[in-house]
N, C-alpha and C positions, 0 to 999 in steps of 0.2 A: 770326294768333296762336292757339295753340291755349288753349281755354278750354272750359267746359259751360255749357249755355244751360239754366237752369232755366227751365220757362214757368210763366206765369201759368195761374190756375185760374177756368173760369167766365165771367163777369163781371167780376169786380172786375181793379181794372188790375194788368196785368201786368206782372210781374216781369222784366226780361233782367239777371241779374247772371255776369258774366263771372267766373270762378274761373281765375287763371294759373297752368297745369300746367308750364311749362318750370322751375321749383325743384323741384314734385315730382319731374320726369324725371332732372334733373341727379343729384337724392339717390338716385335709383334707380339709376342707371347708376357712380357712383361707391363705391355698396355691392354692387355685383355684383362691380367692379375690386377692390376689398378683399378678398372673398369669397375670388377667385380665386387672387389671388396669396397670401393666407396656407395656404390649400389645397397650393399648392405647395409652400411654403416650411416647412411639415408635416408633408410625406411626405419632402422632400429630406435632411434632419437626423436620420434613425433608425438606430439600431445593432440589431442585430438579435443579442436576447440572451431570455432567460426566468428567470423563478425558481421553473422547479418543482422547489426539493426539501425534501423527498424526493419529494412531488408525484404524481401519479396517470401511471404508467408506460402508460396509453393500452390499444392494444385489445392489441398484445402487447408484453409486455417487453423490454425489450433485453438484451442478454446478459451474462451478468455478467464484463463486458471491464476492462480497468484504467481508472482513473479517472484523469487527474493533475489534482492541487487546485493552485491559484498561490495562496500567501498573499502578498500585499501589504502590508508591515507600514511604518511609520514610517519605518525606517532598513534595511532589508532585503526582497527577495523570496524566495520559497521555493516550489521546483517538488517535490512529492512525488506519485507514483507509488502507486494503492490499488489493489489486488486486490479490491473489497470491504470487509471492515475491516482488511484485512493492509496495510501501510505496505510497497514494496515496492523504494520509493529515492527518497532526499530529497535535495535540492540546495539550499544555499543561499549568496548571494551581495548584497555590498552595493549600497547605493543611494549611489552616489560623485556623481558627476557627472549630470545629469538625460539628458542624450542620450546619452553612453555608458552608462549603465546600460541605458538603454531597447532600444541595440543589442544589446548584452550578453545585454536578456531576449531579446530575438527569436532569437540565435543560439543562445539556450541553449533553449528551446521546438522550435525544429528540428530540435536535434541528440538532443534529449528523442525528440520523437518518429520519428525515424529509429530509435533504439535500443531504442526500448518499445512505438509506437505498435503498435495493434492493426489498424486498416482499412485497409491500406495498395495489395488488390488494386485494381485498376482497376471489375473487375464489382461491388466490394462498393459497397452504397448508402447505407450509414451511416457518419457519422466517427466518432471520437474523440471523448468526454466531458472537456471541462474544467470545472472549480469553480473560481471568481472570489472568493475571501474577500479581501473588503476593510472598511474601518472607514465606520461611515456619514460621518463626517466626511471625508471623501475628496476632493480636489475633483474638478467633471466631468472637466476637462481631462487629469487622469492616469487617469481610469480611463478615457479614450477611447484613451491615450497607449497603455494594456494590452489593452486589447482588439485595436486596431491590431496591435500585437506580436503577440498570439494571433494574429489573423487573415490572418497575412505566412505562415505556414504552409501551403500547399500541397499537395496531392494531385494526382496524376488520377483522374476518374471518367466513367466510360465509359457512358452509358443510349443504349441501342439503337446506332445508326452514328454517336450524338455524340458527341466525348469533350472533356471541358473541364477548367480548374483549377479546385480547389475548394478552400474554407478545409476544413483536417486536422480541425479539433476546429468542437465546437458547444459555445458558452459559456452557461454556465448561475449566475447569482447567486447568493454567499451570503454575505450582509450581517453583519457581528458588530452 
């Protein structure tokens, strides 16, 4: 059985007291399995969004391409289209049904960006700017529902002899 043999000192009589490691090792071994699997289950659950704005545009800027904002409002969505500060076409359309609306956005986000979008060459390496205004009250589950929608949007982009699907736009938060 494993255990540590403290010895005695000197003369006087010696000590052998056994210390049982197998509870230590068990709690080690059952906090490394914990460890692991929340590590995974972590990384597996992330949407891949930021909120810089207006935000530090990096080492160089982007160029000043249209912007489309999605307002997610209580009872409606609204895709508008910004030059900058110019408003440049707004669309707006009810929240009827939670799955048809939801298809409704996706359809309308595609057909959004087929007709405005800006990055649409294959050699170009940047997308699209989306703005996400939603109410902090929001629940997750519909702002995953929007994101999802944003992210069903499609490109091709071509780096070197690969050419892949890409999500059109890159979404960026702006919380009321």
């Amino acid at each position: 059985m494993g255990g540590v043999d403290v010895g005695g000192r000197g003369s006087k009589r010696s000590m052998n007291a056994e210390i049982n490691m197998i509870p230590f090792i068990d709690l080690l071994m059952v906090t490394v399995a914990f460890l692991l699997i929340t590590a995974v289950w972590v990384t597996s659950s992330r949407l891949d969004a930021n909120a810089l704005v207006p935000g530090d545009p990096g080492p160089s800027p982007p160029d000043p391409m249209r912007t489309l904002h999605l307002a997610v409002g209580a009872e409606s969505y609204t895709l508008t289209w910004r030059d900058q500060n110019v408003v440049v076409s707004e669309v707006t359309f009810s929240k009827n049904d939670a799955d048809a609306s939801r298809r409704e956005l996706k359809d309308r986000i595609a057909t959004e960006w087929r007709e405005r979008g800006g990055h649409k060459n294959p050699e170009d390496l940047q997308t699209d700017q989306l703005i996400l205004h939603t109410d902090n009250r929001m629940p997750y589950g519909e702002i995953a529902a929007v994101m999802d929608a944003v992210a069903s949007t499609k490109r091709e982009m071509r780096v070197g002899s690969n050419t892949q699907m890409v999500a059109a736009f890159s979404t960026t938060f702006s919380v009321k």
